[in-house]
N, C-alpha and C positions, 0 to 999 in steps of 0.2 A: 768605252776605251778598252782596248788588249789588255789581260793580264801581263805585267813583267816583272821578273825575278829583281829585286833590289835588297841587297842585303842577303837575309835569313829567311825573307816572307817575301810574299808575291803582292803587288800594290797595284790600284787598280783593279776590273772587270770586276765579277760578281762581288756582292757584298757578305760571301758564304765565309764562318770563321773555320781555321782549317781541325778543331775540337769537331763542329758538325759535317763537313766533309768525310772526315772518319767514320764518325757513327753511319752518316750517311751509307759510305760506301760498307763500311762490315757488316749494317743491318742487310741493305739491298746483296748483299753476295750470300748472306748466312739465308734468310729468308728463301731467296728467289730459287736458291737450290732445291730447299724443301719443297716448294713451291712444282717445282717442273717434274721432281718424284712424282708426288699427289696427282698432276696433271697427267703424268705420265702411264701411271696405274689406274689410272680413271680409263685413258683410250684403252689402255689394255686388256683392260674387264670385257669391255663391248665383245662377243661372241664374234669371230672371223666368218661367219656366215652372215651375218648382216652385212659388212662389207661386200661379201661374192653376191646377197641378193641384191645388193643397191646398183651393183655392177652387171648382174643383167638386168635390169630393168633400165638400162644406158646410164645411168648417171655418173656425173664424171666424178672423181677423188676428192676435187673442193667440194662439191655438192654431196659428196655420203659422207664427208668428215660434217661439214654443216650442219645436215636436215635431218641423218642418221645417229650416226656415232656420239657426236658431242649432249647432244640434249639425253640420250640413252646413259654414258659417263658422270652427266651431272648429278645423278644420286651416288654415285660413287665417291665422287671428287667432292662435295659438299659438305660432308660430317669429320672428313678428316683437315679441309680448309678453313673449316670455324677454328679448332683446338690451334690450327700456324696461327691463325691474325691473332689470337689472344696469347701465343708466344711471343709475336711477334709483341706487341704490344707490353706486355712484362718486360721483354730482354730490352727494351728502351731505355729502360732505371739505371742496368749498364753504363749510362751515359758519363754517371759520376765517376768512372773510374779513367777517362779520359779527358776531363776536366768540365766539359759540358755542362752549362748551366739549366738544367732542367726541373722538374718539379724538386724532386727529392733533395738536391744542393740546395735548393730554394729554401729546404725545410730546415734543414739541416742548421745553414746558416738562423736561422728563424730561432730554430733552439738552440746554437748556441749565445743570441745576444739576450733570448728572453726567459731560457730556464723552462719555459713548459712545452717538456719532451712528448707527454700524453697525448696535448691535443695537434701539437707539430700532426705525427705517425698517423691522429687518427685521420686527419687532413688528407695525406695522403694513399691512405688505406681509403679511403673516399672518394678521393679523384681515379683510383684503379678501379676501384670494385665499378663506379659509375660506367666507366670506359667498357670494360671486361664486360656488363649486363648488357650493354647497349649493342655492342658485337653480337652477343651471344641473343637475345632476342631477336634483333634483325637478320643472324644467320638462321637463328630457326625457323621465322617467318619465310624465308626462302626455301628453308628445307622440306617444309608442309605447302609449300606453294606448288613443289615441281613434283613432290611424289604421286606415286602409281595410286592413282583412285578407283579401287575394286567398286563394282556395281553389284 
């Protein structure tokens, strides 16, 4: 069914509460910025003579951005797009300041009906650090996957 305005809220269509909508859209806007920098500075690294020689060798602008450019950018673009996803991923905790029921409220709450604030924190000093290694391994596995192998 269509979402429609009744009242103060929108009832009906998706079942998105409008606390994640937010996050939603401030993370995907805060992010995706950073994101097309890095992207951005990646193509720009590529030497402009690689493009002139993919261009006489005929190949067309989708095919040298493709087979040339981008896999050349991806050492570039790789080291500085591990350190966004794991901002990314920190700036989430944010959540709580928009009411967002996410780890950290979770905890929160936790400590205050049970008094132990210790292991609440460490709980979640846990679930980040897990996240944050897990990024960080699997982007470094990529990082040693694409680089330049001297013979």
């Amino acid at each position: 069914e269509a979402p429609a305005l009744r009242g103060f809220n929108f009832q009906g269509g998706g079942s998105f509460s409008p606390e994640f909508m937010t996050l939603l859209i401030g993370l995907t806007t805060y992010t995706g910025a950073f994101v097309a920098e890095i992207v951005r500075a990646g193509i720009l690294s590529v030497h402009t003579g690689q493009s002139e020689a993919a261009g006489a060798l005929g190949l067309q602008r989708g095919q040298t951005l493709r087979l040339i450019v981008l896999p050349q950018s991806l050492r570039v673009i790789i080291p500085p797009m591990t350190s966004q996803y794991l901002n990314l991923t920190k700036n989430s905790s944010l959540a709580v300041a928009i009411g967002f029921q996410d780890i950290v409220s979770i905890a929160n709450t936790t400590l205050n009906q049970t008094g132990q604030a210790i292991e609440g924190i460490a709980i979640i000093m846990l679930v980040y650090l897990t996240i944050s290694l897990s990024i960080s391994v699997f982007m470094n596995w990529y990082n040693t996957r694409i680089a330049l192998k001297e013979r």
